[in-house]
C-alpha positions in Angstrom: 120.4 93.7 126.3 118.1 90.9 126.8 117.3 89.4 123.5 116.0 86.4 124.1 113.8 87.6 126.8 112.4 89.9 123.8 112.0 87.3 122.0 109.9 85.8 124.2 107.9 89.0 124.6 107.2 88.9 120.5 105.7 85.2 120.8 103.9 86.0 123.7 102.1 88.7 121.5 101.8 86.4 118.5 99.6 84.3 120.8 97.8 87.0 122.0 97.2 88.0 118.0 98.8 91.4 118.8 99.5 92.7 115.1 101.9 95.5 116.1 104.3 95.5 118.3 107.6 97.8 119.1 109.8 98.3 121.8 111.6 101.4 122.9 114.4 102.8 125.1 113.5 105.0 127.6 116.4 107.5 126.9 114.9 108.1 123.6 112.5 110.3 125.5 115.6 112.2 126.7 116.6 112.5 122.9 113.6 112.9 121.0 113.1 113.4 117.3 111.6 116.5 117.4 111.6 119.6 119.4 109.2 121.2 120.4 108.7 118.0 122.7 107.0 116.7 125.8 107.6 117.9 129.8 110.2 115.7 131.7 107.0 114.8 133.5 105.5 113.0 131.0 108.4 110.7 130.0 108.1 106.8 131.1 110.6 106.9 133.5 109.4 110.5 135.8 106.1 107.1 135.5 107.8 104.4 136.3 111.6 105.3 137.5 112.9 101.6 137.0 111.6 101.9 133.3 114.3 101.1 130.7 112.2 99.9 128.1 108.6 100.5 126.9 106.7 97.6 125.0 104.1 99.5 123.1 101.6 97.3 121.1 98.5 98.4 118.5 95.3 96.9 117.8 93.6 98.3 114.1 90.2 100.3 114.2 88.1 97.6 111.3 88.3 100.5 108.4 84.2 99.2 107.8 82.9 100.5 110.9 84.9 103.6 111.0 83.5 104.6 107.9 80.4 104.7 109.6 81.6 107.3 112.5 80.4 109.1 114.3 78.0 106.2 115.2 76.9 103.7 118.2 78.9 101.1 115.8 82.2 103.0 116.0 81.4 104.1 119.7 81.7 100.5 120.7 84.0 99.4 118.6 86.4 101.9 120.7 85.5 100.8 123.9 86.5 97.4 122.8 89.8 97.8 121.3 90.4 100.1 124.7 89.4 97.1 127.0 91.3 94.9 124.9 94.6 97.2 125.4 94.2 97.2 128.8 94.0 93.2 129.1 97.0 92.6 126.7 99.6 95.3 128.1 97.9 94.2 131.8 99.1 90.3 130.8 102.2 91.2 129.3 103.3 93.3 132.7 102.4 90.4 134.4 104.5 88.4 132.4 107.7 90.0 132.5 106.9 90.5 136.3 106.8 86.9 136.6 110.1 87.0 135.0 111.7 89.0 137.7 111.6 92.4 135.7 109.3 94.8 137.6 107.0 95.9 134.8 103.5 97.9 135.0 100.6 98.9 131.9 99.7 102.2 131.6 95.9 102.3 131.1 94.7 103.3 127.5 93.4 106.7 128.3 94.1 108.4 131.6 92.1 111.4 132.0 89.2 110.0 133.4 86.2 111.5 131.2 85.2 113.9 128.4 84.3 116.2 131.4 87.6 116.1 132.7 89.4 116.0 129.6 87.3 119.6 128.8 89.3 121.4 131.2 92.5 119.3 130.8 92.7 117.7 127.7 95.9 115.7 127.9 96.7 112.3 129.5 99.7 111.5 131.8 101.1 109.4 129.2 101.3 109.7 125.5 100.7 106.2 123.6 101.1 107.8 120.2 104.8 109.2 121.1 105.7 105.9 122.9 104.5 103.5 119.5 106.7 106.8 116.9 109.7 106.1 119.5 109.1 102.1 118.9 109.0 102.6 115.3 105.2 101.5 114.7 104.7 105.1 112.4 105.0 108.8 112.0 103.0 111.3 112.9 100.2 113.1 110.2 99.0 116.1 109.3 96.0 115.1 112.0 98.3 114.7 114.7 97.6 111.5 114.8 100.1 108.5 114.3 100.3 107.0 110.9 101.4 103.3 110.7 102.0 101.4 107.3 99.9 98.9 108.2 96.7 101.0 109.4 97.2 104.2 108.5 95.7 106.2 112.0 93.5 103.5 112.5 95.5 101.8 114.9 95.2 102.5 119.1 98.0 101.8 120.9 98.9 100.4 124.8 102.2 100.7 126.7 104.2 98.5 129.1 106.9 100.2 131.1 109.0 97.6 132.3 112.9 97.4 133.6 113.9 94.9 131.4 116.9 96.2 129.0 115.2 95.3 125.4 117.0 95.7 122.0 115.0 99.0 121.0 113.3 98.8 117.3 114.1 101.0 114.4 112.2 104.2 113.9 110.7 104.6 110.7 113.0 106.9 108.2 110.3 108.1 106.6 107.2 110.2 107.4 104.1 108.5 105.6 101.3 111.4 105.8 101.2 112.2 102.1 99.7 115.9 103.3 96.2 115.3 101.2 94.9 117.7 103.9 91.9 115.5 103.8 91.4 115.3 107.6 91.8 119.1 107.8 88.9 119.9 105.6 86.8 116.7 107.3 87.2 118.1 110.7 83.8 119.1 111.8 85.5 121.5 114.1 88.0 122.8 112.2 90.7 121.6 114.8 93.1 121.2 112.3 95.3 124.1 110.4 96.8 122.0 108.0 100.5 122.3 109.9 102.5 119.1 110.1 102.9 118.1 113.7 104.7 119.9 116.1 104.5 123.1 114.7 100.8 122.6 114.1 98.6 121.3 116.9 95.2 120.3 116.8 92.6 122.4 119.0 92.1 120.2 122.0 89.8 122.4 123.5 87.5 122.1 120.5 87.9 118.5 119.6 86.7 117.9 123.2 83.6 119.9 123.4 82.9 117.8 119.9 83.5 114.6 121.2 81.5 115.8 124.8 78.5 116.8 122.2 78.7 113.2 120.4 78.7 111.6 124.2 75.6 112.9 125.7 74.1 111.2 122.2 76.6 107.8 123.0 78.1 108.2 119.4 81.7 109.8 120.3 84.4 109.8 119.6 84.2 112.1 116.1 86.9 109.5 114.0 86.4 111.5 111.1 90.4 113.0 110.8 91.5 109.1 110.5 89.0 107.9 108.3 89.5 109.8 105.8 93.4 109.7 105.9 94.2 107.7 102.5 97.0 106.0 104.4 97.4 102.4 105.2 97.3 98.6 103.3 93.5 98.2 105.3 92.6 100.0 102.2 93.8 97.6 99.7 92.4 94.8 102.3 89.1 96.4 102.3 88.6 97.1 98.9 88.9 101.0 100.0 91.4 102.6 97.7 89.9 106.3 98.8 88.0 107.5 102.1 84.8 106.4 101.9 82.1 108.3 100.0 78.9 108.0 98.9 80.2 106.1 95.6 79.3 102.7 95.7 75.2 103.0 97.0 76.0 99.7 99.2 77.9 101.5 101.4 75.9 104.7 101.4 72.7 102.1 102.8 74.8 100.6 105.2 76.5 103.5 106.7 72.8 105.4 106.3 71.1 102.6 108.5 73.7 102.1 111.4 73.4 106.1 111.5 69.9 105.2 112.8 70.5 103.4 116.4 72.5 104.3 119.1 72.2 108.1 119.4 69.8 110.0 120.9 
């Protein structure tokens, strides 16, 4: 295993002020955690077949204007954490292609739109199983993955690359503390209060929500990861609980951003 080329990969990430950042061996799609698990299909090498590694990074979702979801603020705060996961895993392919190992990114979401993802709402590549098989977290309640640092407020990118990299550590422990706060938040009721994979969330309905919030430019919904109680952008924040209506400050501000953007 290449460990100084790994090492290399970590700085290059440092520069790029990537905060999270894990690697994974392919064959731990071909011994998963967990069964129930994904198709054959799915996994980074059916992708990619000269995948033996998968770089997966994560960029947070600012607790501040989450708390304001759904909203025009949050709306755009998505699309820019999603532009900025293209451009990082698109450099670091680059990178290790310049290296000699045949890398490629997989682009953050690969559905196409809420109108396709209403009659197939599933991507060709899951970035939440690739960053639990790098160690970044453990899946929630939400179905969502938890990280220490962020709680579910955390997207994540790939890079499937042929490079042999030391694989991380996955976590030991599962960090949802089963508050079942997101299952009685969901607007839709997607949830049923299951931990994941026995319990899925409702695809079908959290899409028609998030197609509603989109004809008014506010998607997506949020709500299931802002109020998970999870993660030290709490304590950073000065947010010990999910935002409510208890300090006024935050009521006015969340009230007033509520205003603009939707239709």
């Amino acid at each position: 295993m290449n460990n100084d080329l790994k090492a290399a990969v970590l700085e290059r990430c440092r520069r790029m002020e990537i905060p999270l950042v894990g690697v994974a061996s392919t064959d731990r799609w071909e011994n998963p955690p967990f069964r129930p698990w994904m198709p054959e299909e799915f996994y980074p090498q059916s992708i990619f077949p000269e995948a033996r590694s998968v770089i997966v990074i994560g960029l947070p979702v600012h607790l501040p204007v989450l708390e304001t979801s759904p909203s025009i603020y949050y709306h755009e705060l998505y699309k820019t954490v999603n532009t900025l996961l293209d451009q990082y895993t698109y450099r670091l392919a680059s990178f290790l292609n310049d290296r000699g190992y045949p890398s490629v990114f997989v682009p953050r979401d690969g559905y196409g739109s809420i109108e396709v993802l209403l009659k197939n709402p599933v991507a060709f590549f899951s970035h939440r199983h690739a960053a639990l098989l790098a160690g970044l977290g453990t899946f929630g309640v939400n179905n969502t993955l938890i990280t220490p640092e962020y709680g579910p407020r955390v997207r994540f990118g790939s890079v499937l690359t042929a490079a042999d990299l030391p694989p991380d550590p996955l976590l030991a422990e599962g960090l949802c503390t089963r508050c079942m706060r997101c299952v009685k938040a969901c607007p839709v009721r997607a949830l049923d209060g299951r931990d994941y994979p026995e319990g899925l969330t409702d695809m079908a309905a959290c899409a028609r929500n998030s197609a509603a919030l989109a004809r008014r430019h506010i998607s997506p919904c949020g709500i299931c990861i802002k109020v998970c109680p999870v993660g030290e952008d709490r304590r950073h924040y000065g947010r010990d609980t999910p935002a409510g209506d208890e300090d006024p400050r935050r009521h006015r501000a969340r009230e007033h951003v509520q205003k603009y953007g939707g239709l």
